[in-house]
C-alpha positions in Angstrom: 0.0 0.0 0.0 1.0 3.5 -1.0 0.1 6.3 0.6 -1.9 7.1 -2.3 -3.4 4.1 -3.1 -7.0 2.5 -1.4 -6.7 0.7 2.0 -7.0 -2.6 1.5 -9.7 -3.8 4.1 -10.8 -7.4 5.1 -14.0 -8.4 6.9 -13.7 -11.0 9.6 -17.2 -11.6 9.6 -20.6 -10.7 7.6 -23.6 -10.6 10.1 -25.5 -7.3 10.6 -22.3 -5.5 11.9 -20.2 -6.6 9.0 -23.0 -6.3 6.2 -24.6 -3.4 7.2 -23.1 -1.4 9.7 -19.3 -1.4 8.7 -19.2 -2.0 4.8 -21.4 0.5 3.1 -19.0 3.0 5.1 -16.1 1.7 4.1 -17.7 1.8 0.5 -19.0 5.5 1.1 -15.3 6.5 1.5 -12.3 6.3 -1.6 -10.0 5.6 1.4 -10.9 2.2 1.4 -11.3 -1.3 -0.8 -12.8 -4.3 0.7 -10.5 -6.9 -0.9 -11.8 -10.3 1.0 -14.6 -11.2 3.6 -14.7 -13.7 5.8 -18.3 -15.8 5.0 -19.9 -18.5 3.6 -22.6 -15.8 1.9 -21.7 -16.1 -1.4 -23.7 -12.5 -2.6 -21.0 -10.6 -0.7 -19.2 -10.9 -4.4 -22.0 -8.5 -5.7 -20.7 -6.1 -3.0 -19.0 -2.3 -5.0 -15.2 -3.8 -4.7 -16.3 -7.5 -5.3 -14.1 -8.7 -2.3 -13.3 -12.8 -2.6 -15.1 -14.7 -0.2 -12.7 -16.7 2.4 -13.8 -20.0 4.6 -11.8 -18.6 7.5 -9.5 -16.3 9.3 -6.1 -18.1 7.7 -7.4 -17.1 4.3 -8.1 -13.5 5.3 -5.2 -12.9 6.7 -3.2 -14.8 3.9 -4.6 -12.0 1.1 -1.9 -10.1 0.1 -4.1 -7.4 -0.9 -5.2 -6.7 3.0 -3.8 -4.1 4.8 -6.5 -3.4 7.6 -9.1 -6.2 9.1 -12.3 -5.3 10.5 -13.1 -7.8 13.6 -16.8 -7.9 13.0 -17.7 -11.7 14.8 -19.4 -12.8 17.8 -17.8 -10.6 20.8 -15.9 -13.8 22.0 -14.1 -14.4 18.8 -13.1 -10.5 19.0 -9.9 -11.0 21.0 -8.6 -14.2 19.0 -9.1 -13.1 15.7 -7.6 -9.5 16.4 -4.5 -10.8 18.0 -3.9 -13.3 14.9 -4.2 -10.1 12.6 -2.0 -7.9 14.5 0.9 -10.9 14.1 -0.1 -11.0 10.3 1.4 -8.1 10.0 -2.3 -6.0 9.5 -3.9 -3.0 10.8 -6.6 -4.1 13.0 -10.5 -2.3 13.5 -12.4 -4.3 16.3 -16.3 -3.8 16.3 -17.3 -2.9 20.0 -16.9 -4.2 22.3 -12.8 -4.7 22.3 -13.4 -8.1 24.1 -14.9 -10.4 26.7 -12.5 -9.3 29.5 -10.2 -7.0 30.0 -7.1 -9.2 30.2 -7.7 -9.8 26.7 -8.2 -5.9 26.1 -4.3 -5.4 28.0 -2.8 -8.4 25.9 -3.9 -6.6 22.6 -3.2 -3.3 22.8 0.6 -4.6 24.4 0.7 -6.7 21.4 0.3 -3.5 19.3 2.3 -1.4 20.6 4.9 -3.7 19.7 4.3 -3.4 16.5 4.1 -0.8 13.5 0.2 -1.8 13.2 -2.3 0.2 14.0 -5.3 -0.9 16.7 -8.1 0.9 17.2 -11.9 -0.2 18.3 -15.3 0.8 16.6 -16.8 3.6 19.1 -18.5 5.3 16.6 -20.9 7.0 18.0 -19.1 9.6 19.3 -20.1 11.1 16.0 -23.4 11.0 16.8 -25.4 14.1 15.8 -27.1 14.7 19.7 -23.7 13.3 21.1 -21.3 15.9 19.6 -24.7 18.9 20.5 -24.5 17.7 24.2 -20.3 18.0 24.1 -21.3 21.8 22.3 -23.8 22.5 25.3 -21.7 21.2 28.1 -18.8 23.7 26.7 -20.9 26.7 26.4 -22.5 26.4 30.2 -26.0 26.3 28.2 -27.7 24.2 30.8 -25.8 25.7 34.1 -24.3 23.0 36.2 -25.1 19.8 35.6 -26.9 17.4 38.1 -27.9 14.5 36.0 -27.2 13.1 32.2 -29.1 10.7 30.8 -28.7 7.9 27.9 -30.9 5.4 27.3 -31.5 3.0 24.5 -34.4 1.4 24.7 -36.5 -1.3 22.3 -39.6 -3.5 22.6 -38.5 -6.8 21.7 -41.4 -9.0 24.6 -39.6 -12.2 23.1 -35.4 -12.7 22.8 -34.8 -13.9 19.6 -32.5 -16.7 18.6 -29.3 -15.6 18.3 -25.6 -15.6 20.0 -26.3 -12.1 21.8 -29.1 -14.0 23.5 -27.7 -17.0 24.6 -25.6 -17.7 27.6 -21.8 -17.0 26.9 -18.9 -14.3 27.3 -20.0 -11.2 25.7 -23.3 -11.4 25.7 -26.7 -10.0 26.8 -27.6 -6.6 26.4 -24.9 -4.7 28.3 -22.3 -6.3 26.0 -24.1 -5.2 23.2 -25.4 -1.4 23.9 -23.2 -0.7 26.9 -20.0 0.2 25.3 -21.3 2.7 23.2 -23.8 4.3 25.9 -20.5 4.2 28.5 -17.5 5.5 26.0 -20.1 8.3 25.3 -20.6 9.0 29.3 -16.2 8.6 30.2 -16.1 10.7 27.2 -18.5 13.9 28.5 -17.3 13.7 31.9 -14.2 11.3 32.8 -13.3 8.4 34.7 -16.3 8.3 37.5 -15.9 8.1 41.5 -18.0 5.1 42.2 -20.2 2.9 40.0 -23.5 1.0 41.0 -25.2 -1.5 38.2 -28.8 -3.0 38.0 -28.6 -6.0 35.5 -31.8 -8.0 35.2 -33.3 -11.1 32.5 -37.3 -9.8 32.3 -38.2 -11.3 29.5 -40.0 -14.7 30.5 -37.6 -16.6 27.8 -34.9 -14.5 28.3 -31.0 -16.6 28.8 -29.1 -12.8 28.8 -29.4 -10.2 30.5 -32.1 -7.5 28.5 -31.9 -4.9 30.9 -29.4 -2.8 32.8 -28.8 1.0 34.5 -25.8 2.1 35.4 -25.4 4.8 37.6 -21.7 6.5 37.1 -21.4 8.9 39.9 -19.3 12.0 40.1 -19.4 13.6 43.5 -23.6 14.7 43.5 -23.8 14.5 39.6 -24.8 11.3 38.5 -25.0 9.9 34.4 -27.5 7.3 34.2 -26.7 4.8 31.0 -29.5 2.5 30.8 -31.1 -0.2 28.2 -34.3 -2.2 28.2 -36.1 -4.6 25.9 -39.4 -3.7 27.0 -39.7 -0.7 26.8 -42.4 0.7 24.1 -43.1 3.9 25.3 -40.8 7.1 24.1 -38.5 8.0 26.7 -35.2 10.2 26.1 -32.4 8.8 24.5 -29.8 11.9 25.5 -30.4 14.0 28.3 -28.8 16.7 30.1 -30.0 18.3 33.2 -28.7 21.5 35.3 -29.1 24.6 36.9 -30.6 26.3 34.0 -33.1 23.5 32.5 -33.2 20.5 30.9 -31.9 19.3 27.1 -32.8 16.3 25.4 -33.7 14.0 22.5 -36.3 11.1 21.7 -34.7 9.0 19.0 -31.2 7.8 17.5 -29.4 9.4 14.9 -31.1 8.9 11.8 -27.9 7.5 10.0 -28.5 3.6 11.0 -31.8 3.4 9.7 -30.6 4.8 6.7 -27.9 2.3 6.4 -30.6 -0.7 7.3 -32.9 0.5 4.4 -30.3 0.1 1.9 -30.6 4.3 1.6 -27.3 7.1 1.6 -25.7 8.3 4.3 -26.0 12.1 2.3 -29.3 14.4 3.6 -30.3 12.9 6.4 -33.5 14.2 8.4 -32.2 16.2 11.6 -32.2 15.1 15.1 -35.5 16.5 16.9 -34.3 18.1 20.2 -36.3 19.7 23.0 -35.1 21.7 25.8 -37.2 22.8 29.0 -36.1 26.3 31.0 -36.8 26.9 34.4 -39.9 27.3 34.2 -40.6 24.0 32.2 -41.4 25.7 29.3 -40.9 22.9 26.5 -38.9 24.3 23.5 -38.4 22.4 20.3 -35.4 22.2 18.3 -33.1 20.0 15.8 -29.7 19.3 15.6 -28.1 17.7 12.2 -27.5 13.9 12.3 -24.0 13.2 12.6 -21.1 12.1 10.5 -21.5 8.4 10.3 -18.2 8.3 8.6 -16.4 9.9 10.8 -14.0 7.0 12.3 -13.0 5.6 9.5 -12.1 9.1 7.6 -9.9 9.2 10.8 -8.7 6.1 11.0 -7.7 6.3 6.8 -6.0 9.6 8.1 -4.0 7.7 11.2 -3.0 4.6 9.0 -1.4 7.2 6.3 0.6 8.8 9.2 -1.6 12.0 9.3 -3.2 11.4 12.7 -3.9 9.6 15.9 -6.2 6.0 16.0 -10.3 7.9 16.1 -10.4 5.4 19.6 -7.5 4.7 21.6 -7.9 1.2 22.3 -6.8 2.1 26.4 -10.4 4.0 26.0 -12.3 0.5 24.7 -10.0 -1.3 27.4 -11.3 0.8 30.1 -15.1 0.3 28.7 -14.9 -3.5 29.2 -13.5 -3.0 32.7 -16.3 -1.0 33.7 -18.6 -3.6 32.3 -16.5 -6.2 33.6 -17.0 -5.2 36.9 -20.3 -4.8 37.1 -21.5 -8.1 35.4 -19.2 -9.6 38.8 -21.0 -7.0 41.1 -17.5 -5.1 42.2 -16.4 -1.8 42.5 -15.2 0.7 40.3 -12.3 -1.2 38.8 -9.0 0.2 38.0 -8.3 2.1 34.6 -5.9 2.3 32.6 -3.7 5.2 31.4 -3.7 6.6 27.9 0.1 5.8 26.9 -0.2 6.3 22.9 2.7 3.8 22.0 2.3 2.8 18.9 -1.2 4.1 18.0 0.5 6.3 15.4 
């Protein structure tokens, strides 16, 4: 590869994340080729690049035409499959969350920094449309001092469907699956937290994971709920912010993953209906614009050309899967880990 030429990218894995969520990006972006995927769906040959279709990881890695792999399996083959990657000599993306315990996490981004490759973990949202308008609002002092911030992600799904993130297992269950994002977006507003209490429930009657959780980081008298549900079909706010001068929220997700699901462009999306109460609880509607669902991986085509840092230090994933570590076992706060930046460009 050239500093010129298209990153050569290979999907380990084609499932919703890998089909849906990752590739169209990739395609969206002249940064990027997808040379090879990792499936036995033979239509991922109709894909833009036409990528070959591999049997397994040996294969993958074994293209010479790959310079980046996108870990996109089930969150227990995460760890394994990124560490083969990184000793193949390849740049390595891993879809959240970085793994199923954080001695994994440690062992990879060690590995890495060993290395002249290139780790980073898929965080995206932090390009969310009402996630970069609450960073705005908390910098401009538009809501006072906050007391209490809010994310919630909620869905009504009354029966678990069959599938891995509903079975028994490491990395599964609902705070594996929403919990990274709704936790790197909370560290990210407001830091490493004091002290940490978790609810973590199975409501659903044929429910094997947990399909429910709040998390209550805590930082001194503030507090920043992050909180998911499976039965919950009633609007509720999915942001929130609340302080001394009112209250600022939203009521639905950026519109970018729907459009991605419906097959549609990532280009003129609908804004992001916000509301925002004063004092006196007047209720005052607003929008913000839906956010740059591109953004990572226009950073992380920047970082692998030598013109930037990884979009996600992986210490910052690590860190995630501690907290959720840690919770899962009913502890404490756990310990984090410091930012070092060796290697990561």
């Amino acid at each position: 590869m050239t500093t010129s030429s298209p990153i050569g990218v290979g999907l380990a894995g084609y499932g919703l994340a890998g089909s849906i969520l990752h590739a169209p990006i990739l395609e969206s972006l002249p940064d990027y080729r997808i040379r090879a995927v990792m499936t036995s769906r033979t239509e991922v040959a109709d894909r833009r690049d036409s990528p070959v279709v591999v049997p397994d990881i040996d294969a993958l890695l074994g293209n010479p035409g790959v310079d980046l792999v996108v870990v996109v399996t089930p969150n227990a083959l995460h760890a394994g499959y990124a560490e083969a990657a990184l000793r193949a000599g390849k740049h390595v993306v891993i879809d959240k969350p970085m793994a199923s315990d954080v001695a994994a996490c440690d062992r990879l981004i060690d590995l890495a920094a060993g290395t002249d490759q290139l780790l980073s973990v898929y965080h995206n949202r932090r390009w969310d449309g009402d996630y970069l308008a609450i960073q705005a609002l908390l910098g401009a002092g538009v809501i006072g001092t906050p007391a209490l911030y809010e994310a919630r992600w909620d869905r009504f799904r009354p029966s678990a469907p069959a599938a891995w993130r509903n079975a028994p297992g490491p990395g599964s269950g609902l705070l594996w699956d929403l919990g990274p994002h709704l936790i790197d977006q909370a560290i990210g507003l407001f830091g490493w937290p004091d002290a940490m209490t978790a609810d973590i429930a199975m409501q659903r009657g044929n429910a094997q994971a947990d399909d429910y959780f709040e998390i209550a980081l805590h930082y001194g008298a503030m507090r920043s709920i992050v909180s998911a549900s499976s039965l919950v079909a009633a609007t509720r706010p999915h942001l929130a912010l609340h302080g001394t001068k009112g209250s600022w929220w939203t009521e639905s997700i950026d519109p970018w993953e729907a459009a991605l699901r419906a097959g549609q462009p990532l280009t003129g999306l609908p804004d992001i209906p916000v509301f925002r109460a004063t004092t006196d609880a007047e209720r005052l509607p607003n929008a913000v614009p839906a956010g740059d669902a591109a953004g990572f991986y226009r950073r992380l085509a920047a970082a692998i050309r030598g013109e930037g840092p990884v979009p996600v230090d992986p210490i910052d994933a690590r860190n995630v899967v501690a907290l959720i570590e840690a919770a899962h076992r009913g502890e404490a706060l756990p310990p984090r880990r410091l930012p070092d930046n060796a290697g990561q460009g």
